[in-house]
C-alpha positions as CSV (number, residue, x, y, z in Angstrom):
1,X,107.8,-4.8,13.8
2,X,104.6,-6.4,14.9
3,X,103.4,-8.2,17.9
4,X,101.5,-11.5,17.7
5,X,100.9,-12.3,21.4
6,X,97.2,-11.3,21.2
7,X,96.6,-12.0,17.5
8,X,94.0,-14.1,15.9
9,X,92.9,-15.4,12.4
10,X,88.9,-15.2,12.1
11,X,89.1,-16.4,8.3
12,X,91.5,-18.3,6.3
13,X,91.2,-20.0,2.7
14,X,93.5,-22.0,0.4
15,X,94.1,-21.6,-3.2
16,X,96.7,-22.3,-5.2
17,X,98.3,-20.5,-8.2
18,X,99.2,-21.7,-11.7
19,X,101.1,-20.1,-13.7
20,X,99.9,-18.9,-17.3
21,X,104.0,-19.2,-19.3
22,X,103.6,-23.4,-18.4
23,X,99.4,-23.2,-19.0
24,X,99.1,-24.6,-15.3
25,X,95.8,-23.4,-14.4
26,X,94.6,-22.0,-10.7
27,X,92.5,-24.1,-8.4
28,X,90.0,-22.7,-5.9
29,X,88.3,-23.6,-2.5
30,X,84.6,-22.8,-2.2
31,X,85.0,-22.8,2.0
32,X,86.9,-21.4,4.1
33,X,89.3,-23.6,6.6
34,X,88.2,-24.7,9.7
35,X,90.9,-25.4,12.0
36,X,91.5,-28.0,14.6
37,X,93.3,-26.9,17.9
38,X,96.6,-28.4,17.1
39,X,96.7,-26.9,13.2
40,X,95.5,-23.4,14.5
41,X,98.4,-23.6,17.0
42,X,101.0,-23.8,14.4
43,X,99.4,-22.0,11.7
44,X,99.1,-19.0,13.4
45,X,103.0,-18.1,14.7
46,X,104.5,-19.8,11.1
47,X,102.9,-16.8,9.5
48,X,103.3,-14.1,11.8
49,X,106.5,-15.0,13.1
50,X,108.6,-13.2,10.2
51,X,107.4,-10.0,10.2
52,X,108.3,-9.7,13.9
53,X,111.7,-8.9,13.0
54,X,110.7,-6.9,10.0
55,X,111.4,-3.3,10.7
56,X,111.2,-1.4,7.1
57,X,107.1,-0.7,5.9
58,X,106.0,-0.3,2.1
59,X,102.8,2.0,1.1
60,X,100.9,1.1,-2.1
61,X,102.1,2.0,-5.2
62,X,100.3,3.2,-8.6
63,X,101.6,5.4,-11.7
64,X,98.2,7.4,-12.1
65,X,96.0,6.9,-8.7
66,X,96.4,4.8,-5.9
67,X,93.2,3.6,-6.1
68,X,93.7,1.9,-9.1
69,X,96.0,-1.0,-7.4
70,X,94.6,-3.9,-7.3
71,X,96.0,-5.4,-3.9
72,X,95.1,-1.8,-2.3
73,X,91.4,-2.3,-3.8
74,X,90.8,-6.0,-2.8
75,X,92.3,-4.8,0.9
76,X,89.7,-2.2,1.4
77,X,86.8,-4.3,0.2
78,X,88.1,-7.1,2.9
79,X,88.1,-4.6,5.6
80,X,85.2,-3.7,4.7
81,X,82.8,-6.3,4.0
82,X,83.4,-9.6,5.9
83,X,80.9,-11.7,3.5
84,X,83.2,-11.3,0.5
85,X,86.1,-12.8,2.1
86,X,86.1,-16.5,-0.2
87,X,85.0,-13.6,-4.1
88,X,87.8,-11.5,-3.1
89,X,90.3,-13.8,-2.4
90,X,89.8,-15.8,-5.5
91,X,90.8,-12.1,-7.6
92,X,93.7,-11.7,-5.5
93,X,95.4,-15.5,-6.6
94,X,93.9,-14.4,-10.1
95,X,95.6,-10.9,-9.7
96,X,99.0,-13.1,-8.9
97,X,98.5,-15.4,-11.4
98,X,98.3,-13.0,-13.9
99,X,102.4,-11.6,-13.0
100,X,103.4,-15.0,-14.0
101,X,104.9,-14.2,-17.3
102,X,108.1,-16.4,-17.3
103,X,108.7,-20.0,-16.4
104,X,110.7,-18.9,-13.4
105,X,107.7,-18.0,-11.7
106,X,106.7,-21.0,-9.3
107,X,102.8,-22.6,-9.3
108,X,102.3,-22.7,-5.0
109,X,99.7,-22.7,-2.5
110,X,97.9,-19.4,-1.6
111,X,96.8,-18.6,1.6
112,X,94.4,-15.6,2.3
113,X,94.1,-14.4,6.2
114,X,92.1,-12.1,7.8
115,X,94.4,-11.6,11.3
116,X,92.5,-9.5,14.2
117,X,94.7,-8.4,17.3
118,X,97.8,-7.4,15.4
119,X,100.4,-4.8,17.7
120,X,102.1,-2.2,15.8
121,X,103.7,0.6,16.9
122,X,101.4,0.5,20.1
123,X,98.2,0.5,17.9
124,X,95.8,-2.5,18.0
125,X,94.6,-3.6,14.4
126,X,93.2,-6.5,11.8
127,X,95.5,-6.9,8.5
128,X,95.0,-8.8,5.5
129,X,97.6,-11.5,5.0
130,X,98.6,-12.7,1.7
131,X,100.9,-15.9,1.5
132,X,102.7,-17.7,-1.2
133,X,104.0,-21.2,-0.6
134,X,106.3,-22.3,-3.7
135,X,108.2,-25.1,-1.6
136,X,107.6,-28.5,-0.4
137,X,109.7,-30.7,1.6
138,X,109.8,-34.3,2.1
139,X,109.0,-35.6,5.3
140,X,108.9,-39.4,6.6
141,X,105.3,-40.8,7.3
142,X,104.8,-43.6,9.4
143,X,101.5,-46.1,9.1
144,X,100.2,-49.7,10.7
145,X,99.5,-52.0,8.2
146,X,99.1,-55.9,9.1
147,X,99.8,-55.5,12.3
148,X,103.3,-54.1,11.4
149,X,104.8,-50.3,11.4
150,X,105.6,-48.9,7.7
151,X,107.0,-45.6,6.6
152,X,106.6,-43.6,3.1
153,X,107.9,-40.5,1.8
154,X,105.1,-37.1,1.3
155,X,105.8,-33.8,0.7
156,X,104.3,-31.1,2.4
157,X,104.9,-27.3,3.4
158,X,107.8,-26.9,5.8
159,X,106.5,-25.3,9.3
160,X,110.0,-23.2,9.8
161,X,109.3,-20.2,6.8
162,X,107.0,-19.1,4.3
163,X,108.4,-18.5,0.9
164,X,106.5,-15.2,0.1
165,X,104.0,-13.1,2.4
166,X,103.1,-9.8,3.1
167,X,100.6,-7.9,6.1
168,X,98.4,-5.6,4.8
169,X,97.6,-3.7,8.2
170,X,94.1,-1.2,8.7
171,X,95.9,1.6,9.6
172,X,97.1,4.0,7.4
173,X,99.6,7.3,7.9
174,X,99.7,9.7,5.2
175,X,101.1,7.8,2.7
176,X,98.1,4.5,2.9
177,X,97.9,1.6,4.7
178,X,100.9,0.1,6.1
179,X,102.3,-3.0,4.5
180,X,104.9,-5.5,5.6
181,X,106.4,-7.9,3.6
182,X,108.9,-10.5,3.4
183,X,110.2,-12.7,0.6
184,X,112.7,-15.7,1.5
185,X,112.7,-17.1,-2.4
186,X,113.2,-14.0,-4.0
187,X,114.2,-15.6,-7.7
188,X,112.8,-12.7,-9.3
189,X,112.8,-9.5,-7.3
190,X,110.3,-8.0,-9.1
191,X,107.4,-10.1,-9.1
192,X,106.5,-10.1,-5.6
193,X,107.0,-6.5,-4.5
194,X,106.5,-4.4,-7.4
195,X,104.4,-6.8,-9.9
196,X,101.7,-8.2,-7.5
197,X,101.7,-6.1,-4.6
198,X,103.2,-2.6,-6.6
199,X,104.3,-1.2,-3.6
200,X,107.3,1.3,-2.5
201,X,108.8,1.9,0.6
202,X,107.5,4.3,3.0
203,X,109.0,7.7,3.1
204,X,110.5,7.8,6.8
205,X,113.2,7.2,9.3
206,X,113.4,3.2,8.4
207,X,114.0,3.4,4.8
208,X,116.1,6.8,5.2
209,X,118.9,5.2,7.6
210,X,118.6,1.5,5.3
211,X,119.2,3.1,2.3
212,X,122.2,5.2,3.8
213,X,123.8,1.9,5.3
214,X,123.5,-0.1,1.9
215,X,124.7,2.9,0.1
216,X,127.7,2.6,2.8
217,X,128.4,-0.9,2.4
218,X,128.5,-0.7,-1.7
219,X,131.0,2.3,-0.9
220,X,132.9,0.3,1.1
221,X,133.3,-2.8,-1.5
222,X,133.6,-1.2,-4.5
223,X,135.3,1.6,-3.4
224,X,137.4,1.3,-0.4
225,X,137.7,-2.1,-0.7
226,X,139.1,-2.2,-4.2
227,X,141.8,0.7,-3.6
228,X,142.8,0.1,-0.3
229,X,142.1,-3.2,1.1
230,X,139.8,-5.3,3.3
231,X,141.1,-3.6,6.6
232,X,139.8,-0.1,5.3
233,X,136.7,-1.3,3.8
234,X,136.0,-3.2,7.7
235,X,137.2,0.1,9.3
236,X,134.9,2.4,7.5
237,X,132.1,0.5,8.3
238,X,132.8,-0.4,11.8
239,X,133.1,3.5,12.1
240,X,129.6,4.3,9.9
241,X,127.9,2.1,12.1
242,X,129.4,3.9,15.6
243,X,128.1,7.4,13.7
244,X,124.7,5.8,13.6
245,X,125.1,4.9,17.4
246,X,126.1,8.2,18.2
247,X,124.1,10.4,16.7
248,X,120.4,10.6,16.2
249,X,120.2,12.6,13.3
250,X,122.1,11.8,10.2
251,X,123.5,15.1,8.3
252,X,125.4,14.0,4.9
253,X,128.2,16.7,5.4
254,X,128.7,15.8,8.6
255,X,129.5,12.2,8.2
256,X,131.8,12.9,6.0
257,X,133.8,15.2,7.8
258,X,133.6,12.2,10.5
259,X,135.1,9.8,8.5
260,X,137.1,10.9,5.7
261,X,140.3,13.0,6.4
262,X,141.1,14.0,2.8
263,X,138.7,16.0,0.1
264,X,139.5,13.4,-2.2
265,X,138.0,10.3,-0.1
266,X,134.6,13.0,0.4
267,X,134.7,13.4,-3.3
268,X,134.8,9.8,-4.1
269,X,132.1,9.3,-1.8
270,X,129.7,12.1,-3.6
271,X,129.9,10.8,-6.4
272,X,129.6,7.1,-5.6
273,X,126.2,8.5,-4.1
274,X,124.9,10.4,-7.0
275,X,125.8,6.6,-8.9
276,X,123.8,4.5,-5.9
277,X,121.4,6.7,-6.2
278,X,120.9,6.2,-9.9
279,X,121.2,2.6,-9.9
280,X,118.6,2.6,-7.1
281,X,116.1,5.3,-8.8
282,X,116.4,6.9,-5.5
283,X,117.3,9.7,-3.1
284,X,119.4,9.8,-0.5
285,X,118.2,12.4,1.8
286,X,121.0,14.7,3.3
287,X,119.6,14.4,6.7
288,X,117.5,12.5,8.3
289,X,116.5,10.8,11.9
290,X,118.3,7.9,12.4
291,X,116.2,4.2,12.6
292,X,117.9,2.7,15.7
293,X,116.5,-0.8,14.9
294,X,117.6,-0.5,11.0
295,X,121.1,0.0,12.4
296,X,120.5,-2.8,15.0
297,X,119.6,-5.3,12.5
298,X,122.6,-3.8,10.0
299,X,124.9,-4.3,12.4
300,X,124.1,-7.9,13.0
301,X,124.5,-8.6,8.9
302,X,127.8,-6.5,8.4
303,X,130.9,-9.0,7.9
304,X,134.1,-7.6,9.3
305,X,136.0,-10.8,8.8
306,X,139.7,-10.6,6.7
307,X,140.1,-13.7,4.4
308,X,143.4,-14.4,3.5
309,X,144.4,-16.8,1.0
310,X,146.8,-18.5,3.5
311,X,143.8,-19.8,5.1
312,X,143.9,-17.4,8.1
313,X,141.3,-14.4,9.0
314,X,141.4,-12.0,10.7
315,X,138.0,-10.7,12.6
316,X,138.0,-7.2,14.0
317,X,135.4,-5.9,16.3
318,X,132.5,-3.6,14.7
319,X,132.1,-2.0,18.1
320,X,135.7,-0.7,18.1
321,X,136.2,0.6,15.4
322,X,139.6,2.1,16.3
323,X,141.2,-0.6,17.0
324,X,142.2,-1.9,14.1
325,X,144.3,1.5,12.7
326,X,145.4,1.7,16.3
327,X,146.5,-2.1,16.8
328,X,146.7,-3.4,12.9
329,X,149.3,-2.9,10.6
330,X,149.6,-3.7,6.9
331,X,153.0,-5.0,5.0
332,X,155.0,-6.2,2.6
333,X,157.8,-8.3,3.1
334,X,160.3,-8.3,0.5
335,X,162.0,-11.4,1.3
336,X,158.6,-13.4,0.6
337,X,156.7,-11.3,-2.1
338,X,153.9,-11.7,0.3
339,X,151.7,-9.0,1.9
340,X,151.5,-9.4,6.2
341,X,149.2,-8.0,9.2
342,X,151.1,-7.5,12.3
343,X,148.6,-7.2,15.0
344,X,149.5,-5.8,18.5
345,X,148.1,-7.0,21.8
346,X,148.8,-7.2,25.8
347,X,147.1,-10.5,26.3
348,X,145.3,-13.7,24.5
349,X,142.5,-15.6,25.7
């Protein structure tokens, strides 16, 4: 997470990006932009404002040496040399435009940012911030004409999200430079992160507790869900998310004598993991600190609803998560071949 209370942008150019599968060509600005008061004022939180709720970092990526990628290369010489600001940015869009090899990649504006004042982690920085717009939206315009008031229909880029953007900060850790990135159009999954950027996720707390929480919730669907119903599947998550609460380190064995009973349900789960964790072309570590604002954020995205097809659910409380063995009970009724919850309770609101 960043801070953009104190932030500024000292330079800021547009480009935009065509894409080489439909032979649309790339277009470049010879000058920087040079804001009025009222464009600077909304410019500046529209891009910043995702990555203040962005918790996970990336480090740069490369097969052979990390030096070689191109986004790392073009960050250092920005850092480092001011006057090449309008030269470099043109290679990056050029760098982008060359991962355009299918028609699903959109043509968009580009906008290269040098930020100064950027908060992270209690350290004061600049960061390099790359933007992709792919989307425009129609919006009403309104004009005078012969003394009367008439309106027509333009498209421009929508001040509520950016489609693609990522904050390349100066400061470093011992993996590289920190990177942020967010991606709200992600049609193609590779193209952004690992394509253009070629980055990774950084090896720590964050990306240790994510990846055991999505390796949780695939359990939980494909797993617990299929074989023993929805209330389970809510149950063992509303119960992996109160282990996260509760503990500040993560120890794999542990868990699982937390929250399965049987040797069977622990065996299902290590293998399950040993499957994530080839799908991923990962590994889960079998301990690890725990991220408390991963499992903040994971919390807030984790459905515990039960959708029946009587048009009735059922919504059961992730922070109790013993409430619904304790006060839920699963049927069948013979009489209406038709499964039943029978839920117990003192009083209703």
């Amino acid at each position: 997470m960043i801070s953009r209370k104190n932030a500024s942008i000292s330079q800021f150019i547009i480009h935009k990006v065509g894409n080489k599968f439909n032979d649309t060509k790339n277009a470049f600005s010879e000058k920087t932009v040079d804001f009025d008061e009222a464009s600077y004022e909304l410019m500046l939180p529209f891009l910043l404002k995702p990555f203040g709720s962005v918790v996970q970092s990336y480090r740069f990526n490369h097969h052979s040496n990390i030096s070689l990628n191109e986004i790392n290369s073009y960050a250092a010489q920005l850092f480092n040399d001011e006057e090449a600001f309008i030269d470099v940015s043109k290679h990056i869009v050029t760098h982008l435009y060359e991962q355009s090899n299918s028609s699903q990649i959109k043509t968009g504006d580009v906008l290269v940012v040098m930020f100064e004042g950027i908060e992270f982690q209690d350290i004061t920085t600049n960061a390099v911030g790359i933007f992709k717009i792919e989307s425009k939206v129609n919006f009403f315009q309104t004009y005078l004409e012969d003394n009367s008031y008439d309106v027509l229909v333009q498209k421009g880029i929508s001040s509520r999200k950016v489609d693609k953007g990522c904050l390349i900060l100066n400061q470093s850790d011992g993996e590289g430079n920190i990177i942020l990135s967010v991606d709200n159009n992600s049609y193609d999954a590779q193209y952004w992160i690992n394509h253009f950027l070629n980055i990774k996720y950084a090896d720590d707390a964050n990306n240790h507790t994510q990846q055991y929480i999505e390796l949780c919730k695939e359990f939980s669907t494909e797993i617990i869900q299929t074989s023993y119903g929805a209330q389970e599947k809510n149950s063992f998550l509303a119960k992996t998310i109160d282990f996260f609460k509760e503990n500040e380190v993560v120890n794999v064995e542990r868990f699982k004598e937390e929250l399965f009973e049987e040797d069977k349900h622990k065996q299902q789960f290590d293998d399950y993991k040993k499957e994530f964790e080839g799908a991923q072309n990962l590994i889960i570590r079998n301990q690890f600190d725990v991220a408390e604002a991963v499992v903040t954020k994971a919390k807030r995205k984790i459905k515990t609803d039960i959708k029946l097809d009587t048009n009735i659910q059922i919504k059961l409380d992730i922070d109790a998560p013993d409430s619904s063995a304790e006060y839920l009970e699963r049927g069948y009724d013979e009489e209406k071949k038709m499964h039943y919850y029978k839920v117990f309770f003192n009083a209703e609101d």
